[in-house]
C-alpha positions as CSV (number, residue, x, y, z in Angstrom):
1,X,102.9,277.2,105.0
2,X,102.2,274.6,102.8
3,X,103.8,275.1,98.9
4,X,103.3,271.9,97.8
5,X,101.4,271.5,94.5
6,X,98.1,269.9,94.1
7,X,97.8,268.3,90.7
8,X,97.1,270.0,88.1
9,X,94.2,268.8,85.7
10,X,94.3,269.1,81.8
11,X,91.1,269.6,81.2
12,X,88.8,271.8,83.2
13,X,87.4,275.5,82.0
14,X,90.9,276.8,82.0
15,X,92.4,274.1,79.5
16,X,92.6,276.4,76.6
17,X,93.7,279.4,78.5
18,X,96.7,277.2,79.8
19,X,97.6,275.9,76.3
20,X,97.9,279.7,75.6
21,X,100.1,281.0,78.3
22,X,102.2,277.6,77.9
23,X,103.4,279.2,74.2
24,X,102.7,282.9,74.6
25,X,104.8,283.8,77.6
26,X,104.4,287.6,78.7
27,X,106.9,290.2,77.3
28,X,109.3,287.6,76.1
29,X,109.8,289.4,72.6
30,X,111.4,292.1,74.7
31,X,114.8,290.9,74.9
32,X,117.7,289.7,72.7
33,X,118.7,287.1,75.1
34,X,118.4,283.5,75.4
35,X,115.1,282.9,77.7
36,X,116.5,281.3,81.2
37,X,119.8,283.0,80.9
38,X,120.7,286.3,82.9
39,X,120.7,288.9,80.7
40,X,117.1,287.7,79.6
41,X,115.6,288.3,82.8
42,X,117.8,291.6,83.8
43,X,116.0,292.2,80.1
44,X,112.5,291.8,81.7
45,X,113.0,293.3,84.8
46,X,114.5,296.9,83.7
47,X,111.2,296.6,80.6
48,X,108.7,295.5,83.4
49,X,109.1,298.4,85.9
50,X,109.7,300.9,83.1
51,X,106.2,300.5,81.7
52,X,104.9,299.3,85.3
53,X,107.4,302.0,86.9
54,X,104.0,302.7,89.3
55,X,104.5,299.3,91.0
56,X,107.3,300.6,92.8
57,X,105.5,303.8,94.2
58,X,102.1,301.5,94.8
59,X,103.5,298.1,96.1
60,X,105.3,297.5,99.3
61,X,108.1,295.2,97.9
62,X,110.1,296.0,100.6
63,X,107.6,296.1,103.0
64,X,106.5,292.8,104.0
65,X,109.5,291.4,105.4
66,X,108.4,288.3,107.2
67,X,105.2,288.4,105.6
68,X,103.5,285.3,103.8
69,X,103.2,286.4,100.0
70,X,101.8,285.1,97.3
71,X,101.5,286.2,93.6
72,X,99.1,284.7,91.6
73,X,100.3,285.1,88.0
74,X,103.6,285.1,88.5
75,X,105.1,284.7,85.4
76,X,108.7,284.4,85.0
77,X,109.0,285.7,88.5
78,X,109.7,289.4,87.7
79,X,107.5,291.0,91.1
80,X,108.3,287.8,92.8
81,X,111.6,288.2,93.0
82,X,111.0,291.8,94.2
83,X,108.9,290.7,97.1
84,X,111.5,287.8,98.1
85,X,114.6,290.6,98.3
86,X,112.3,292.8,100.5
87,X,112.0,289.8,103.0
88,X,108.8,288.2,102.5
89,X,108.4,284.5,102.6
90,X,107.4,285.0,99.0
91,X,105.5,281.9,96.6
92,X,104.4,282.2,93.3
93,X,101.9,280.4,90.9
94,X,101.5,280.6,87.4
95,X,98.9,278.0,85.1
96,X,101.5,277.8,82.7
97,X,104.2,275.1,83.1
98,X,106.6,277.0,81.2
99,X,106.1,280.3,83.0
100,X,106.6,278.2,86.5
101,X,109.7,277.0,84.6
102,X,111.6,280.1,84.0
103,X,110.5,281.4,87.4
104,X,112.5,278.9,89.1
105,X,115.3,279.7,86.6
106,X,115.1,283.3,87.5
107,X,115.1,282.9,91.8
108,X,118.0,280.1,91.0
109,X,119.6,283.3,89.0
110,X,119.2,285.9,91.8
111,X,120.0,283.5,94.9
112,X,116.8,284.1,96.9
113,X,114.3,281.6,98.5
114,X,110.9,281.4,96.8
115,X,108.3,279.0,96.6
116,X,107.2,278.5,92.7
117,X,103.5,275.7,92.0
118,X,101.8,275.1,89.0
119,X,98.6,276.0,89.6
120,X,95.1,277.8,88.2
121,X,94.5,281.2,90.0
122,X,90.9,280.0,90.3
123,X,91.5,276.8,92.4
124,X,94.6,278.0,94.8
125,X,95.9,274.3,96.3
126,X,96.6,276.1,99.6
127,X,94.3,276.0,102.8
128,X,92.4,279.0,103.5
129,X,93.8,281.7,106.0
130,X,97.4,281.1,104.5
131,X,98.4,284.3,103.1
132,X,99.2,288.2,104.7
133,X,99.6,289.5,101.2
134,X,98.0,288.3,97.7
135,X,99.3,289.7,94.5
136,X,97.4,289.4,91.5
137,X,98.4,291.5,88.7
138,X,97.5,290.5,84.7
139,X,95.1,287.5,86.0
140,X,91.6,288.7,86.3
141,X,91.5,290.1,82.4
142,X,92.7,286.7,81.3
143,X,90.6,283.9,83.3
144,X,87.6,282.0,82.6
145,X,86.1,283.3,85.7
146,X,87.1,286.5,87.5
147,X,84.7,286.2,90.3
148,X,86.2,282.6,91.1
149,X,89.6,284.0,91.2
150,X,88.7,286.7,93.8
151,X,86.7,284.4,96.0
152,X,90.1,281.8,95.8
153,X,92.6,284.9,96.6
154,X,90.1,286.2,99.6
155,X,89.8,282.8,101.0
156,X,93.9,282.1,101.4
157,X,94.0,285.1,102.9
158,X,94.6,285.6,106.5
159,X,91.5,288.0,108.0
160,X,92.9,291.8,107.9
161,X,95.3,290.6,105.0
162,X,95.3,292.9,101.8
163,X,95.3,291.7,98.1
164,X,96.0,293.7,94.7
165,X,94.0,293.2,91.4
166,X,94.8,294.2,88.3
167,X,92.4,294.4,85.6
168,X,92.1,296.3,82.0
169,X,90.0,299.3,81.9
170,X,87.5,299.6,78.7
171,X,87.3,303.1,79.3
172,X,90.9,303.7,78.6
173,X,93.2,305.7,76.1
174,X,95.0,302.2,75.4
175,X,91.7,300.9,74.4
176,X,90.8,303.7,72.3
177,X,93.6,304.2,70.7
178,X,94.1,300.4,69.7
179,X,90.7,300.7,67.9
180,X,91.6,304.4,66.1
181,X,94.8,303.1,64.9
182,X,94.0,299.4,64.4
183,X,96.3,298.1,66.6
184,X,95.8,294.9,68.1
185,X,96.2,295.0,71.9
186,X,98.8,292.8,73.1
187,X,97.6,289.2,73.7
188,X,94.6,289.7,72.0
189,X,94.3,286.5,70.5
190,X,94.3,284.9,74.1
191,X,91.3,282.7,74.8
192,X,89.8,285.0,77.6
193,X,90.3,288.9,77.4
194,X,88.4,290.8,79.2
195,X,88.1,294.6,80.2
196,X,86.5,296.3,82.6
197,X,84.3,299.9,83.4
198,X,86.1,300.9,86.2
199,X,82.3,299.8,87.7
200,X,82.4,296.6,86.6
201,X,85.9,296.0,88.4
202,X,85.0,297.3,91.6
203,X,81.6,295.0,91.6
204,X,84.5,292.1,90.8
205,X,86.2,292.7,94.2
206,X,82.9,293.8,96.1
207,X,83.5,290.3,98.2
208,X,86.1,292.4,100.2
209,X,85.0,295.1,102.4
210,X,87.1,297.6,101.7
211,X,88.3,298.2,98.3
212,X,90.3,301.3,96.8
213,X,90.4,301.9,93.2
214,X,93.4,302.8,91.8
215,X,94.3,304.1,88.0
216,X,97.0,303.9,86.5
217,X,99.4,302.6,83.6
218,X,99.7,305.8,81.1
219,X,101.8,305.9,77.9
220,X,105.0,305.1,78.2
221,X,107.2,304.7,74.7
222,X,106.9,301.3,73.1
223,X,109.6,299.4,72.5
224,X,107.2,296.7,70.4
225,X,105.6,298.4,67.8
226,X,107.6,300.2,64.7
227,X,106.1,301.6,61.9
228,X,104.9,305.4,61.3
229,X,102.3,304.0,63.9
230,X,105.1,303.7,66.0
231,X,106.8,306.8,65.7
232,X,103.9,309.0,66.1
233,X,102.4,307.1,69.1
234,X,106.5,307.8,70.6
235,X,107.1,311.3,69.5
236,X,103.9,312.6,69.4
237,X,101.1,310.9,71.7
238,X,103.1,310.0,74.6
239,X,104.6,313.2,75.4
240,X,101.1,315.2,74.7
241,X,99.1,312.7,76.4
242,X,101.6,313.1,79.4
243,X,101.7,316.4,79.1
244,X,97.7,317.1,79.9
245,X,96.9,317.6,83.3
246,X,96.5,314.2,85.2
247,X,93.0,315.4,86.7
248,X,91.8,315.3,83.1
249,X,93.1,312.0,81.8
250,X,93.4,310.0,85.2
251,X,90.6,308.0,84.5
252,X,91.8,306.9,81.5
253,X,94.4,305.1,82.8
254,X,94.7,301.4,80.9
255,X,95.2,299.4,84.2
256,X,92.5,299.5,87.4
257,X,93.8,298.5,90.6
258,X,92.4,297.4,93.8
259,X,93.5,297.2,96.6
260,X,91.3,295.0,98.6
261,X,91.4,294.0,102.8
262,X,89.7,290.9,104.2
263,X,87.5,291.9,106.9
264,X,89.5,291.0,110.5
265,X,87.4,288.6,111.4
């Protein structure tokens, strides 16, 4: 399996959205330790799959053992690291050099193999029919073009191989809520943020054959914001919200997921 990087260009639709993610890396106001140190990413891991705590019910970390990965995204490596423990043959890109950066900090950190590129989700520099398992989780929303970064993932996929999008839904208590309370959503200053009907998502993915539409990501207490906004989203929202029958608010949920599989051939 090839992991060697093909060059990445300054320019190009995805310039600014680069520039963006180079300064504004994800959930890094959540800890008090130095970013690239150990405590700083033991910080991001316990925040990630707190809020994200369906990722571990949903995504077979430890079920790909052998497996080619790739997560497009990637970040500071938090899911990739998860996917290397469980045994896959795990590589991860990010457009942002200094994403890429701390990624490689991190798998140096925890001791595991794991193949870490530069690279726009949107122009993958692998050859098709590369990968058993594609991860894509905060990408579509944040790309100049969504439908490009489908057609990339479903091409480096093996035929029969599966692939996970995440999007944001617009039809969403998180959205809602953010325009009630005038509350910015997080990253909304990003060049590209986009949100979804839960329609719109599935016509996204509709390159795949079969595609399963998943919500989820409902409140969780916020570490971020403080404020009487704050406190009444933590003491009395979240437990209210939670405490409705999921029926009635389960397509609501701020994140969409699908889980897509490449026809076999």
């Amino acid at each position: 399996m090839s992991e060697s990087p093909a060059p990445v260009r300054s320019g190009g639709p995805n310039a600014r959205v680069r520039q963006y993610w180079n300064a504004h890396i994800h959930d890094l106001a959540i800890s008090s330790h130095a970013p690239g140190t150990p405590g700083f990413f033991d910080d991001l891991d316990e925040y990630h799959f707190d809020k994200l705590h369906h990722l571990l019910r949903l995504i077979p970390f430890d079920g790909l053992a052998g497996r080619r990965v790739l997560d497009v995204g990637c970040g500071t490596g938090v899911d990739l690291v998860r996917f290397a423990r469980g045994g896959a043959r795990a590589v991860g890109v990010d457009i942002a050099d200094s994403a890429i950066a701390l990624a490689r900090r991190n798998v140096a950190h925890r001791q595991i193999p794991a193949g870490l590129v530069v690279a726009d989700g949107e122009t993958l520099p692998f050859p098709s029919n590369t990968f058993d398992f594609v991860f894509a989780h905060g990408v579509a929303q944040y790309t100049t073009d969504g439908r490009r970064l489908v057609e990339e993932v479903h091409r480096v996929l093996v035929p029969g191989g599966q692939a996970v999008f995440q999007g944001y839904n617009r039809v969403s208590w998180l959205n809602a809520l953010s325009k009630l309370m005038k509350v910015d959503l997080e990253h909304e200053g990003a060049p590209v943020l986009r949100k979804y009907s839960p329609q719109e998502f599935r016509t996204l993915v509709d390159v795949f054959p079969s595609v399963e539409i998943v919500y989820e990501r409902f409140p969780v207490k916020s570490r971020l914001h403080g404020g009487w906004k704050g406190m009444a989203f933590n003491t009395f929202f979240v437990g209210t919200f939670n405490a409705l029958p999921r029926s009635l608010v389960e397509r609501y949920g701020w994140h969409l997921l699908a889980f897509c599989r490449k026809a076999q051939g």
